[in-house]
N, CA, C and O of each residue as an XYZ file, in Angstrom:
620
protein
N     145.328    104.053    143.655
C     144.237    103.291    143.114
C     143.453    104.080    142.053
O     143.115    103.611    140.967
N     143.235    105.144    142.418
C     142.476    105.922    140.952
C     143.074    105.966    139.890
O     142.460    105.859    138.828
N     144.317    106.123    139.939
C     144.895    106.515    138.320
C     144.765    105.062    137.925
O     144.920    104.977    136.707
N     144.462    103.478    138.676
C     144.545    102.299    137.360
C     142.836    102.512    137.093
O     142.616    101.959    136.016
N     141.588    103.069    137.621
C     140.812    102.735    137.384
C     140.512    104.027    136.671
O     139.659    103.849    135.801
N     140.935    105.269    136.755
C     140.881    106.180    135.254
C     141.782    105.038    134.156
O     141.314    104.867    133.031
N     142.464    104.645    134.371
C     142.945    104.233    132.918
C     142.120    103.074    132.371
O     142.074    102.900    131.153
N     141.460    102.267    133.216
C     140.620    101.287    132.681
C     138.993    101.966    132.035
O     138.403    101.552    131.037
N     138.510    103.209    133.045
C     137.617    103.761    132.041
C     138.042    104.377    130.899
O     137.093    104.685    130.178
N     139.246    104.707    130.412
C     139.636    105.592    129.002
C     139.730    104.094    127.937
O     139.473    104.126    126.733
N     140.153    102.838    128.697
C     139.967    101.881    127.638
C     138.781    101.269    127.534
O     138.989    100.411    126.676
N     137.549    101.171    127.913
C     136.783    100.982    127.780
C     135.592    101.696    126.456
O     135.520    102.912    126.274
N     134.965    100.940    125.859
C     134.274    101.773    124.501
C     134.778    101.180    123.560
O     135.356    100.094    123.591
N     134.509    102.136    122.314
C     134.729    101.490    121.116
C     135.644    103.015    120.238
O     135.423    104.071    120.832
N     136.129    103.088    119.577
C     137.057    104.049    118.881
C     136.102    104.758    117.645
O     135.017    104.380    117.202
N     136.584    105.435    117.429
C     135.854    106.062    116.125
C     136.084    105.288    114.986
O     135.306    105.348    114.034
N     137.224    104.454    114.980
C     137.670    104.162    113.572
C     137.183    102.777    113.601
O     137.018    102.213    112.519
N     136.804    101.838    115.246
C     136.180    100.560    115.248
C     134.880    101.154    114.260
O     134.682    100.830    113.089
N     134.020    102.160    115.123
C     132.364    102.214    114.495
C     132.578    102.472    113.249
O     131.922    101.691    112.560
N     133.259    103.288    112.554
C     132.928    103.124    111.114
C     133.306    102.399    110.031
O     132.843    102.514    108.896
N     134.615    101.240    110.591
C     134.653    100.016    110.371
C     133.409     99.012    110.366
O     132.993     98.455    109.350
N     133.051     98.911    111.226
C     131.682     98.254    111.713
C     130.415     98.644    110.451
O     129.838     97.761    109.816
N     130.178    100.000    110.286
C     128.848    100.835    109.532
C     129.350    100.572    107.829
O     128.601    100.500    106.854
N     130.652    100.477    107.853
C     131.295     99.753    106.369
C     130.295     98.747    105.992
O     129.411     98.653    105.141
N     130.904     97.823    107.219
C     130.449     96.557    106.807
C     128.869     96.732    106.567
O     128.272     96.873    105.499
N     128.268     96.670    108.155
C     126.569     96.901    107.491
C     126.275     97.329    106.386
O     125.548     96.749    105.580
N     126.765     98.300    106.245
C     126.177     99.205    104.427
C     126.951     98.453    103.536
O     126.941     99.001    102.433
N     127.782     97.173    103.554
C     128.172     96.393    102.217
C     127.122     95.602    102.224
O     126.379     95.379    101.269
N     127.051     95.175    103.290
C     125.983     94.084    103.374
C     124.242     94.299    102.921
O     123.544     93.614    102.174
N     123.993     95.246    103.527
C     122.644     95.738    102.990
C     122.556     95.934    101.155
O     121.574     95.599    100.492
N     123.841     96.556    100.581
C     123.585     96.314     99.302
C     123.994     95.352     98.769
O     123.756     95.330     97.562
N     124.513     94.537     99.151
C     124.538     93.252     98.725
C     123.537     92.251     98.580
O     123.442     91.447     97.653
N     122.551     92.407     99.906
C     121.250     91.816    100.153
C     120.133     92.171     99.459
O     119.230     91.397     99.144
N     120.200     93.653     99.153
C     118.873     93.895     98.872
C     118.886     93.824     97.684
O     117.762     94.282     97.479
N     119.379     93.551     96.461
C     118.670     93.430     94.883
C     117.737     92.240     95.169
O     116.694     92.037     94.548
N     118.286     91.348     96.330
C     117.850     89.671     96.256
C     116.217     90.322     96.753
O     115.292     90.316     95.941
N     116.084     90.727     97.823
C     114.943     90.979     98.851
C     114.022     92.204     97.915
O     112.843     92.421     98.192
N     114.572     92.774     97.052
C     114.020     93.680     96.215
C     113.590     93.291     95.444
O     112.379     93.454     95.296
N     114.163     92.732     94.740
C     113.611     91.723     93.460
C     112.045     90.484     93.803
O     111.289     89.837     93.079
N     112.188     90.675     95.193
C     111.164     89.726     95.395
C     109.856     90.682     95.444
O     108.768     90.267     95.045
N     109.996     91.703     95.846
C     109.068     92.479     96.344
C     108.251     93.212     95.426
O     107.180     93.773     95.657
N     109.140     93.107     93.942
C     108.897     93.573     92.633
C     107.830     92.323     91.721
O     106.954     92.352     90.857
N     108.457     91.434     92.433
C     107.874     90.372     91.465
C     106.455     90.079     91.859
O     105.484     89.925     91.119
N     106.552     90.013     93.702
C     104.705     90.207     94.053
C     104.001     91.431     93.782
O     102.775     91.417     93.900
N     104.553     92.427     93.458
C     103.665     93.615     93.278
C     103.399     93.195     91.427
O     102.359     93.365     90.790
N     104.414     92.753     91.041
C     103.842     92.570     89.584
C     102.750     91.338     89.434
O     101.674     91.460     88.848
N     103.232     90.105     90.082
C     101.990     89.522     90.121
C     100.825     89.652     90.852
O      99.871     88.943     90.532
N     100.715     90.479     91.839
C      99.025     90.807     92.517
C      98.390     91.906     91.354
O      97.165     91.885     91.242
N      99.006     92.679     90.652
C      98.755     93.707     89.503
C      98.206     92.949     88.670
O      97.017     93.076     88.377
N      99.032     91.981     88.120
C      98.436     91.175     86.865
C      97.436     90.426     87.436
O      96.450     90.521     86.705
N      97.200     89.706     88.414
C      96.062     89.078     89.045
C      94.735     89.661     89.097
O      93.679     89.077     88.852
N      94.955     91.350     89.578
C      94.451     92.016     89.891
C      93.777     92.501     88.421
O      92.606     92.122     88.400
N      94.065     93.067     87.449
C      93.543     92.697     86.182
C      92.767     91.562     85.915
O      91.547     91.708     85.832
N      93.214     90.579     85.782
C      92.522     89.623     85.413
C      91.280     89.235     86.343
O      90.438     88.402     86.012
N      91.273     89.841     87.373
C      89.691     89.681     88.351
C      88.987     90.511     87.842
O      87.818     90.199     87.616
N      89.468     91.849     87.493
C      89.090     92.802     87.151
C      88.248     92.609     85.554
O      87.188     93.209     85.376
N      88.675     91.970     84.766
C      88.360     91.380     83.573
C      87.110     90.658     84.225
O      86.040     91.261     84.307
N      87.256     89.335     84.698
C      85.981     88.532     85.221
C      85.120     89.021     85.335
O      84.090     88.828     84.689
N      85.403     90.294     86.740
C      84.056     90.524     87.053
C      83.804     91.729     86.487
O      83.274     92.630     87.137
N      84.130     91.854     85.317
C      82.909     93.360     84.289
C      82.854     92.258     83.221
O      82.612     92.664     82.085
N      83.033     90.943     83.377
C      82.169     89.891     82.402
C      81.260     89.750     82.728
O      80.223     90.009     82.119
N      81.410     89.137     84.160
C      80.230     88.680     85.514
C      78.683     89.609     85.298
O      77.515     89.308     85.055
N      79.409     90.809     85.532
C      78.392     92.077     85.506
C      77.759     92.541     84.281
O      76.663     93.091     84.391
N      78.196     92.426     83.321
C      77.681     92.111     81.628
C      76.485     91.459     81.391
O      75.498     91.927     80.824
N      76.690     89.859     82.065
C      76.220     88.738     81.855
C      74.757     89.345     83.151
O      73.614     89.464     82.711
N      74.992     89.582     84.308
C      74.272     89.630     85.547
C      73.117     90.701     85.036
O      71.958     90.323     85.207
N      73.333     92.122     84.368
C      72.749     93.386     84.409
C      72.415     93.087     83.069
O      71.773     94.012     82.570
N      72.632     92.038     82.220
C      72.134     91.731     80.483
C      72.221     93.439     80.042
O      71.289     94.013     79.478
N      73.388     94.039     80.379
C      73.835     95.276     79.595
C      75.450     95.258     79.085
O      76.092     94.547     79.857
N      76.127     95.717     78.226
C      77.107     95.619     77.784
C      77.990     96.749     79.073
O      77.542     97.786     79.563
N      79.225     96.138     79.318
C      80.020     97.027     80.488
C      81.246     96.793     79.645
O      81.563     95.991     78.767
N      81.897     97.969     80.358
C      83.438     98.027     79.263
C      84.274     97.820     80.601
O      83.909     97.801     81.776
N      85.651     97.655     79.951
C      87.040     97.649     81.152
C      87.910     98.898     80.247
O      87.945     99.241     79.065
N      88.430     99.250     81.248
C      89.309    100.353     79.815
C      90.817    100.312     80.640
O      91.080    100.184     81.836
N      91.294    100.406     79.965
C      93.456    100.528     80.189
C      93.819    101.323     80.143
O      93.838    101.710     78.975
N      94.264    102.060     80.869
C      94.971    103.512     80.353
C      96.637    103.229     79.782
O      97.320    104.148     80.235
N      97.085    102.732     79.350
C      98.886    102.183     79.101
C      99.629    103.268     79.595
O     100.466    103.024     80.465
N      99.452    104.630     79.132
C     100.415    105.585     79.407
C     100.434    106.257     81.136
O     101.452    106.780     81.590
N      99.479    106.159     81.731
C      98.857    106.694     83.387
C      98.886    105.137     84.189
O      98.797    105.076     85.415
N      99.042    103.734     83.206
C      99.073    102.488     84.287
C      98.251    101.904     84.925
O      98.486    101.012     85.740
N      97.094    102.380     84.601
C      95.892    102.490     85.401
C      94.475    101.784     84.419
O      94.305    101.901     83.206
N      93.647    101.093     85.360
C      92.212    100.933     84.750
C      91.119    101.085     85.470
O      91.213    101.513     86.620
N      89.717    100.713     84.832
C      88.885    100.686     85.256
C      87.498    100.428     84.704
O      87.334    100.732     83.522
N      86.734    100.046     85.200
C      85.485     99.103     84.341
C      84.161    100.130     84.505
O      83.947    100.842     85.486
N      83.491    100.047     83.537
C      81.989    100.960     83.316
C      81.256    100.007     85.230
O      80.722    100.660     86.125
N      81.463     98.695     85.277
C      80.799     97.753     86.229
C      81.247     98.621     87.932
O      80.495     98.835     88.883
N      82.569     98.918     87.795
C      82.941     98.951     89.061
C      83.843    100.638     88.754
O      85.054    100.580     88.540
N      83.302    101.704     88.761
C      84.415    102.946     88.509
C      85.855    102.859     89.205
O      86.769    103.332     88.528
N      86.079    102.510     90.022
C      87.065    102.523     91.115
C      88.112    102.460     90.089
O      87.944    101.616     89.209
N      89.545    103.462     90.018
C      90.353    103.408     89.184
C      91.259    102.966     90.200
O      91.466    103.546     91.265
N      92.065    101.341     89.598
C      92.778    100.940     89.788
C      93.856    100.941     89.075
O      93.898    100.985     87.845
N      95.153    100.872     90.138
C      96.596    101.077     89.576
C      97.354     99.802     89.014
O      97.239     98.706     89.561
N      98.084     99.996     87.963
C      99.045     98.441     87.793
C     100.369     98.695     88.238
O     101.198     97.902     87.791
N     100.891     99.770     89.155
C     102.195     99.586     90.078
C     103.130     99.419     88.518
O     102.879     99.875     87.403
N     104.284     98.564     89.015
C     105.213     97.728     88.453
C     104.907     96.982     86.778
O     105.790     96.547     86.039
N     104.044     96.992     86.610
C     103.269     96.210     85.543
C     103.387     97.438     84.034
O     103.318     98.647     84.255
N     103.518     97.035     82.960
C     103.919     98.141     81.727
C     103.313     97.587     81.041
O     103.971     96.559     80.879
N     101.973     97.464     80.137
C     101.282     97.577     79.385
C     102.054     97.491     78.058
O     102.337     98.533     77.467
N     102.521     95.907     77.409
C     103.014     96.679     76.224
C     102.343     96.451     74.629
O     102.620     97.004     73.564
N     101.510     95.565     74.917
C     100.523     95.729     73.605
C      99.247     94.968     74.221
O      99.221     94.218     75.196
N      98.175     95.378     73.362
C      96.503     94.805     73.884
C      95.811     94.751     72.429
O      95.176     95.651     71.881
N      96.080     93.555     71.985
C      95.439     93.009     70.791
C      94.038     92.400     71.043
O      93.339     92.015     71.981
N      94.008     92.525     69.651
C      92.752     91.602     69.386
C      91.287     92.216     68.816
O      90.928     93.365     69.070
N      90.485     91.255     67.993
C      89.057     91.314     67.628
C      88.344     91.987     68.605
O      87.990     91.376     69.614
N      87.982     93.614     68.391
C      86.944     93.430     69.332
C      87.722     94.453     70.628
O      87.247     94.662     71.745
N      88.900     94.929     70.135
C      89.414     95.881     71.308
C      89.051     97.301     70.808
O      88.942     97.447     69.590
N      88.927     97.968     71.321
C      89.003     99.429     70.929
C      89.727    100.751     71.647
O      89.902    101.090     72.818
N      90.022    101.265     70.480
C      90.976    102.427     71.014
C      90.548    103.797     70.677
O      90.402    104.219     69.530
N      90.362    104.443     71.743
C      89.606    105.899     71.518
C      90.924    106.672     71.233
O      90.947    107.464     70.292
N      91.638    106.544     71.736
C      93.261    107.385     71.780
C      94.293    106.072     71.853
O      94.246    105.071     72.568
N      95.058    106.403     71.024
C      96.711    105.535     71.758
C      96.764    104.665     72.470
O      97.041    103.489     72.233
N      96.444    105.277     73.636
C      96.573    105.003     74.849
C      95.946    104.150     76.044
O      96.303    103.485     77.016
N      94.810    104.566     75.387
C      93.156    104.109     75.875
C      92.577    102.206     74.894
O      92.360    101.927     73.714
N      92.554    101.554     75.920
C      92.292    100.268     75.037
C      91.376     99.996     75.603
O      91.727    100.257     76.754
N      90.101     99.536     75.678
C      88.601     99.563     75.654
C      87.971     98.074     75.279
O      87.555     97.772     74.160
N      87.986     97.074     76.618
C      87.125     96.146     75.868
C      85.805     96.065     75.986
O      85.543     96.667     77.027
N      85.011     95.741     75.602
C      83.577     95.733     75.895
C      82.774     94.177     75.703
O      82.770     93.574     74.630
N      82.274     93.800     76.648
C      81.873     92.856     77.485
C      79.853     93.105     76.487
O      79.122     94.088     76.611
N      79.635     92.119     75.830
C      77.942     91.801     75.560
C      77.866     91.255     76.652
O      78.658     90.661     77.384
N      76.009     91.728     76.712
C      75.166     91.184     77.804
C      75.674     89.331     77.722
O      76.113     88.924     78.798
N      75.652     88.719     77.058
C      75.543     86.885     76.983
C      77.276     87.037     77.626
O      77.485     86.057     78.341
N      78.138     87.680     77.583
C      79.436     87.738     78.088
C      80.386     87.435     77.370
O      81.523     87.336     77.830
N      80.081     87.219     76.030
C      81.483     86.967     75.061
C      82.100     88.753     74.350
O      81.656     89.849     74.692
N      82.852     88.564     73.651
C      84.034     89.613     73.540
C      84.718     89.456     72.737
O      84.578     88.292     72.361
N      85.664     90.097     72.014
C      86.632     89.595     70.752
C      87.540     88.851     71.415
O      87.637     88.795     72.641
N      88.339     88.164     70.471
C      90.154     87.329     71.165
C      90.827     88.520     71.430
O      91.293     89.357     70.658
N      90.801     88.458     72.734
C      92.142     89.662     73.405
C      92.824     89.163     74.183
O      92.477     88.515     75.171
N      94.263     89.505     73.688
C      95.519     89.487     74.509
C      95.769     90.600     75.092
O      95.210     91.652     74.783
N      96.824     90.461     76.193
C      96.928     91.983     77.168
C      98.455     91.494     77.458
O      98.716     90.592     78.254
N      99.318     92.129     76.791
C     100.736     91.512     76.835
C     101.555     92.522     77.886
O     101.904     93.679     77.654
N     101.767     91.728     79.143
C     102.433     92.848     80.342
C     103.925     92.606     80.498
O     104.509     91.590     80.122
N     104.316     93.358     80.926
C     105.910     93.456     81.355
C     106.046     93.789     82.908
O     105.381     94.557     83.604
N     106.995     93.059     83.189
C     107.360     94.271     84.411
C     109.215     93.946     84.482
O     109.840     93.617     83.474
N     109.828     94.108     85.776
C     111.122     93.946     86.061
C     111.555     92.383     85.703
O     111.628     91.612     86.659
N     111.803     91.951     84.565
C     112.614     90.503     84.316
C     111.899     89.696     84.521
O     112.293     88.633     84.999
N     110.398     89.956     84.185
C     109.489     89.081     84.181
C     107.874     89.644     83.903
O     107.248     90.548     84.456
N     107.344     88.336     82.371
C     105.954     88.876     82.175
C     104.604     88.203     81.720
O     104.352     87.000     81.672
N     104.066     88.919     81.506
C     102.841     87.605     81.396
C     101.615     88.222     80.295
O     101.665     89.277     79.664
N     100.736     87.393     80.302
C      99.826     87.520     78.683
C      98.212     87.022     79.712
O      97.813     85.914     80.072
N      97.759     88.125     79.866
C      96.528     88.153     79.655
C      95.193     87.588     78.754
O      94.222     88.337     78.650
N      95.172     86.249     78.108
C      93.912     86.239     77.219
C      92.548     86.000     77.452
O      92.083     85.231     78.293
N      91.838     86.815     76.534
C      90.185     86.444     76.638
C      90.308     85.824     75.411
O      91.069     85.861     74.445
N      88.879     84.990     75.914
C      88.693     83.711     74.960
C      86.987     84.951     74.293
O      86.350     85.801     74.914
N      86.820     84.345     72.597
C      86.102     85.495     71.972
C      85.084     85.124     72.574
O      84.450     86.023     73.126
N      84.546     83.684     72.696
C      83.248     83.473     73.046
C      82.813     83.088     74.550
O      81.610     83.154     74.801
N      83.236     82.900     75.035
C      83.068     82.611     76.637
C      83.539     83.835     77.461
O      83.268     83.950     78.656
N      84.223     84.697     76.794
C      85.227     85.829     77.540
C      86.166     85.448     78.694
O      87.033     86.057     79.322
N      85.783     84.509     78.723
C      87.157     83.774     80.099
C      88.161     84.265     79.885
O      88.411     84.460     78.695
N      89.552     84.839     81.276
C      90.260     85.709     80.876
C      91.280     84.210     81.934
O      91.138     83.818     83.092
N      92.193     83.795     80.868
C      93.358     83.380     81.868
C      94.625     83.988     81.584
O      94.831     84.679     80.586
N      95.595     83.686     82.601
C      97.054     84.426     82.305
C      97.882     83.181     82.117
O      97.757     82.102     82.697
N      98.828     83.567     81.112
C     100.144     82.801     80.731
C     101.459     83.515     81.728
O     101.621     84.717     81.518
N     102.261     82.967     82.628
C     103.254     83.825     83.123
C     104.462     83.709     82.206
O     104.424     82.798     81.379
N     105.266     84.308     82.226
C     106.562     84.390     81.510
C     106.145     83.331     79.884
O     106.387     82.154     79.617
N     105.378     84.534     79.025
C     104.678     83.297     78.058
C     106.040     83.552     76.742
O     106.045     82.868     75.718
C-alpha cells in the first residue's frame, strides 16, 4: 500500500515548466492590458491638471476683484509648475506640457516664466494657455475683459 500512495504524492503539484507556462501567460496579458488602463490614468491626471489651472486662474481673478489689488498667476513651462501672488502654494501640472501662452497682456520675465496679471475690476489681456499632454490637449482662454477663463478640450 505505500508505494501506490508515494506515487500518488510525487504526482500531485504542478511542474516547473506548468508555472512558467502559466507566468508567460500573465505577463502577456498584463502588457497587453495595460497601455489600455494606462492611457486612462494619463488622461485623468491630464485633465484634473488642466482643470486644476483653470480654478487656479478663477480664483487669483476672484481675489483681484475681492482685495481691489492686482494679483498675478505665473507658469513656470520649463519646472511644470505654477502659482498665484493670491494663493503661494506651488502647484504641479504632472502630465500636462505647456506649449505656448499667448496673448495681450501676458508677461515674460524669462522664457520660461509667463506672468498674467489680474486688475483690481478683474479683467486681463486675451490669453490663451495652449497644453499638451499624451494624445490629447486643450486651450486654456481668458476673455480680456471679464477675465473668465474657459477650456477648449482637444481644440
Amino acid at each position: 500500500m505505500r508505494p501506490a500512495r508515494r506515487q500518488s504524492l510525487n504526482q500531485a503539484g504542478f511542474t516547473l515548466l506548468e508555472l512558467l507556462v502559466v507566468l508567460a501567460i500573465l505577463g502577456l496579458v498584463t502588457v497587453l492590458a495595460y497601455p489600455r488602463g494606462g492611457g486612462a490614468v494619463v488622461q485623468a491626471s491630464f485633465r484634473a491638471a488642466t482643470l486644476g489651472l483653470n480654478a487656479q486662474v478663477r480664483t487669483t481673478r476672484m481675489a483681484a476683484i475681492r482685495d481691489n489689488v492686482e494679483h498675478t498667476l505665473t507658469i513656470d513651462t520649463a519646472a511644470k509648475r505654477y502659482w498665484s501672488s493670491a494663493d503661494p502654494a506651488v502647484r504641479g501640472l504632472g502630465p500636462v506640457t505647456v506649449v505656448a501662452a499667448t496673448g495681450r497682456g501676458l508677461e515674460h520675465s524669462v522664457p520660461t516664466l509667463s506672468t498674467i496679471r489680474f486688475h483690481p475690476n478683474g479683467s486681463v489681456g486675451d490669453i490663451e494657455i495652449l497644453l499638451k499632454g499624451r494624445g490629447t490637449a486643450a486651450r486654456v482662454s481668458i476673455d480680456w475683459m471679464t477675465g473668465g477663463a474657459r477650456i477648449d478640450w482637444n481644440p
